[in-house]
C-alpha atoms as one frame of an Amber mdcrd trajectory, in Angstrom:
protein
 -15.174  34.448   0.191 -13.693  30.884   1.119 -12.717  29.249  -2.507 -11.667
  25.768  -0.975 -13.205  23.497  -2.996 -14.873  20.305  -0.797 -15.245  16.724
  -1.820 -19.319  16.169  -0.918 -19.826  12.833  -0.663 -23.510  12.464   1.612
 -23.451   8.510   1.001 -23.754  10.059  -2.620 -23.072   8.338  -5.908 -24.236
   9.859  -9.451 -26.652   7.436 -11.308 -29.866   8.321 -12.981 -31.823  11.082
 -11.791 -35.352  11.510 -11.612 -36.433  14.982 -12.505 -37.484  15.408  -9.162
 -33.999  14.532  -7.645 -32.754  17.063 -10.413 -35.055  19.909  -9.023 -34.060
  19.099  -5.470 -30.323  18.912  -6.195 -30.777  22.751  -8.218 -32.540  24.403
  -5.093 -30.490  23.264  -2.231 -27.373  24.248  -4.649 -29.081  27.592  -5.412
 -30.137  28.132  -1.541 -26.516  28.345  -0.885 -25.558  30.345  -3.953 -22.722
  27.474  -4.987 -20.237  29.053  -7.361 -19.896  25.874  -9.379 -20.434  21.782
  -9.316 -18.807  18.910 -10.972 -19.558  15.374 -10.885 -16.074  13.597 -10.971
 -15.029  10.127 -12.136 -15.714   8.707  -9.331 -19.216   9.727  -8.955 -19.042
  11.984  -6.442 -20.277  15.930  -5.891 -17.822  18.541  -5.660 -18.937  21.862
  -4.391 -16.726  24.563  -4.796 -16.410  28.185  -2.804 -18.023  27.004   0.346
 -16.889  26.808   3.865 -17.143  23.599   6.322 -20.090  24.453   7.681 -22.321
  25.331   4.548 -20.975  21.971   3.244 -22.544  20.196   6.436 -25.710  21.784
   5.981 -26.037  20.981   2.490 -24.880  17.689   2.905 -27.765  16.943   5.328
 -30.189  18.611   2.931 -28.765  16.152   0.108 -29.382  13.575   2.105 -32.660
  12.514   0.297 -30.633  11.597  -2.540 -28.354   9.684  -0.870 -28.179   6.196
  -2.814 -26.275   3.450  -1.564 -25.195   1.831   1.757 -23.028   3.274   4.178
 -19.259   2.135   3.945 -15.847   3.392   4.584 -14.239   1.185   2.877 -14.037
   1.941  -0.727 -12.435   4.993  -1.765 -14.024   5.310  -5.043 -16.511   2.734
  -6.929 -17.145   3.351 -10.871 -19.609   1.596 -12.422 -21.073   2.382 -16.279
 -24.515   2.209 -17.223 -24.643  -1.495 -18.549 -27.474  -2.789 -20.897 -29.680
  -0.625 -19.288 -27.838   2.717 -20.815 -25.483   1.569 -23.409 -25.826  -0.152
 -26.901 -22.156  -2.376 -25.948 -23.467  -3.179 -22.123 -24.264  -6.694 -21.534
 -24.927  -6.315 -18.141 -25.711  -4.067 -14.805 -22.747  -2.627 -13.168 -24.580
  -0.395 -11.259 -26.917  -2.612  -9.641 -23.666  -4.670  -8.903 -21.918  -1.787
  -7.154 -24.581  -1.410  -4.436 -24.636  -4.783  -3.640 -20.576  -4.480  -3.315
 -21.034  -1.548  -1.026 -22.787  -3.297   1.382 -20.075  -5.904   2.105 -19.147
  -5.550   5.342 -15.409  -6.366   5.704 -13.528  -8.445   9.015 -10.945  -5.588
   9.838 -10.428  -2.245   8.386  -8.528  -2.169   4.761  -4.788  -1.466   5.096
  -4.596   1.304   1.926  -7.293   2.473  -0.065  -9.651   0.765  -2.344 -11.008
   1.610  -5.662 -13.411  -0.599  -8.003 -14.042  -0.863 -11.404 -17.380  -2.073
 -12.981 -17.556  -2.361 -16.777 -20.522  -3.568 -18.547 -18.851  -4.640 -21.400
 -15.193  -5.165 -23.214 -14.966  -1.585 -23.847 -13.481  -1.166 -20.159 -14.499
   2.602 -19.673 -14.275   2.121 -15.860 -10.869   0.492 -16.444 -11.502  -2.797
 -14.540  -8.096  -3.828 -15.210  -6.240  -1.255 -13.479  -8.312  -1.289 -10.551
  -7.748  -2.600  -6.865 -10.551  -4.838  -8.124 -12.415  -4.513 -11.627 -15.504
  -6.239 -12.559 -15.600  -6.881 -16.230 -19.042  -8.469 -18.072 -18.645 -10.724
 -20.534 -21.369 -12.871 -22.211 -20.984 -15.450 -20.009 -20.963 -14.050 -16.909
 -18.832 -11.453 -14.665 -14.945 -11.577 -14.932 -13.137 -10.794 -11.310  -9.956
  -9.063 -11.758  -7.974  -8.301  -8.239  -4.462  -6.190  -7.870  -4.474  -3.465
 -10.413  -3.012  -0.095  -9.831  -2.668   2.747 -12.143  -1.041   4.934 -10.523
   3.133   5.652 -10.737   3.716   1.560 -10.924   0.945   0.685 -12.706  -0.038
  -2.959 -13.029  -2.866  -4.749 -14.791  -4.791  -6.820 -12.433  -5.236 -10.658
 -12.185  -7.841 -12.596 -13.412  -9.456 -14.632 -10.112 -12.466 -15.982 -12.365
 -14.786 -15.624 -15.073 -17.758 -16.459 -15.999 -19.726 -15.456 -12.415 -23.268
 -14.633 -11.594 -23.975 -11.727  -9.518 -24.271 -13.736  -6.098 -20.787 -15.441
  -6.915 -19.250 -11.960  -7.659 -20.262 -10.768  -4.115 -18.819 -13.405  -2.084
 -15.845 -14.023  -4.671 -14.839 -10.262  -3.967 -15.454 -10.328  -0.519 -12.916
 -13.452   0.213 -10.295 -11.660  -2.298 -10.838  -8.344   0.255 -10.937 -10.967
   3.981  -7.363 -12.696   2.212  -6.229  -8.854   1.580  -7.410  -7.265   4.645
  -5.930 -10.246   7.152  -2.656 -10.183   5.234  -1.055  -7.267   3.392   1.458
  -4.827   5.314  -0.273  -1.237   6.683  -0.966   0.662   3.579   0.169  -1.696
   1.142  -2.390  -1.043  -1.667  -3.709  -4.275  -3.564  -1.061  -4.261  -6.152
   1.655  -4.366  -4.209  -0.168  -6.840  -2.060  -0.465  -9.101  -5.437   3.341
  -9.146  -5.658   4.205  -9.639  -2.381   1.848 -12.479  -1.753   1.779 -14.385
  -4.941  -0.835 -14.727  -7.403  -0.869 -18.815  -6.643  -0.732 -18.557  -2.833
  -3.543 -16.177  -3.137  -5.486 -18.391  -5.277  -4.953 -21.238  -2.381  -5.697
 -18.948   0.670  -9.160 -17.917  -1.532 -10.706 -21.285  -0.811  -9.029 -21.903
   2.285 -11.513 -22.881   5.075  -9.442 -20.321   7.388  -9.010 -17.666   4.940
  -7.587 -15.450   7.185  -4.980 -17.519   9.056  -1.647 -15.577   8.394   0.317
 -18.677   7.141  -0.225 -18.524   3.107
């Protein structure tokens, strides 16, 4: 048997289930006598002991549990429960994270993308060391931009704080049009952050053309 473990991602993200969803997820995993699941970090399904084409056709007969937009460019979104599922949330990450993955974005991304949403200080989605982290406070969203935590980690900058939802959404999509029209090919965010300038990227933000390639 084929032990390659696949990444199934069927425009999939792991939120809360309905029991249905539960029972649908258990047959079409059974069907195909799966060896073993997890549910990652990121939110994703991994499937393991399958080959390409058993992973297509489950994929397709996921797709009724597929829960967010389309997009290809985030890499991996993490967003916590918020008020709705924890006694420190203050407020919904994960109703912010589907409105974030339906930004549609001028030009493809040069590097990868990953996001952060934390409902609360406690940072379990680790905002701050995030290509962009979302942090709630009690008076609104903090917008952090730049983090990495990889082998040069960084901690992110602060853009703003106190934001409504709305603001969030087209705060982070001008941080991503400033990124997208101006970092090097596969510069990740952080890198981006030092090679820019935090100030210059503060100016080109409200810039009426924010993607003119003169900071």
């Amino acid at each position: 048997m084929n032990h390659t473990t696949f990444l199934l991602v069927p425009n999939f993200r792991v939120e809360t289930f309905t029991i249905e969803q539960l029972e649908l997820l258990t047959h079409v995993l059974q069907d195909h006598h799966v060896n073993g699941v997890k549910f990652t970090a990121a939110g994703r399904l991994r499937v393991a002991g399958i080959d390409r084409q058993q992973l297509d056709v489950i994929a397709e007969a996921l797709q009724p549990l597929a829960n967010g937009p389309v997009t290809d460019w985030i890499t991996t979104i993490q967003s916590c429960p918020g008020k709705e599922g924890c006694r420190y949330g203050t407020r919904n990450g994960e109703e912010l994270a589907a409105r974030i993955e339906a930004i549609i974005l001028p030009v493809p991304p040069p590097a990868k993308i990953k996001i952060g949403i934390a409902g609360c200080s406690m940072c379990c989605t680790e905002p701050y060391v995030r290509d962009i982290g979302l942090l709630a406070e009690q008076k609104g969203w903090k917008l952090i931009f730049g983090g990495n935590a990889a082998g040069r980690p960084r901690i992110g900058d602060t853009i703003a704080e106190g934001l409504r939802d709305d603001e969030v959404i087209e705060l982070v999509q001008r941080c991503l049009t400033v990124y997208v029209h101006h970092a090097k090919p596969k510069m990740r965010t952080a890198r981006f952050m030092e090679y820019f300038g935090v100030e210059a990227f503060h100016r080109k933000l409200f810039d009426e053309d924010i993607g003119d390639t003169n900071a």
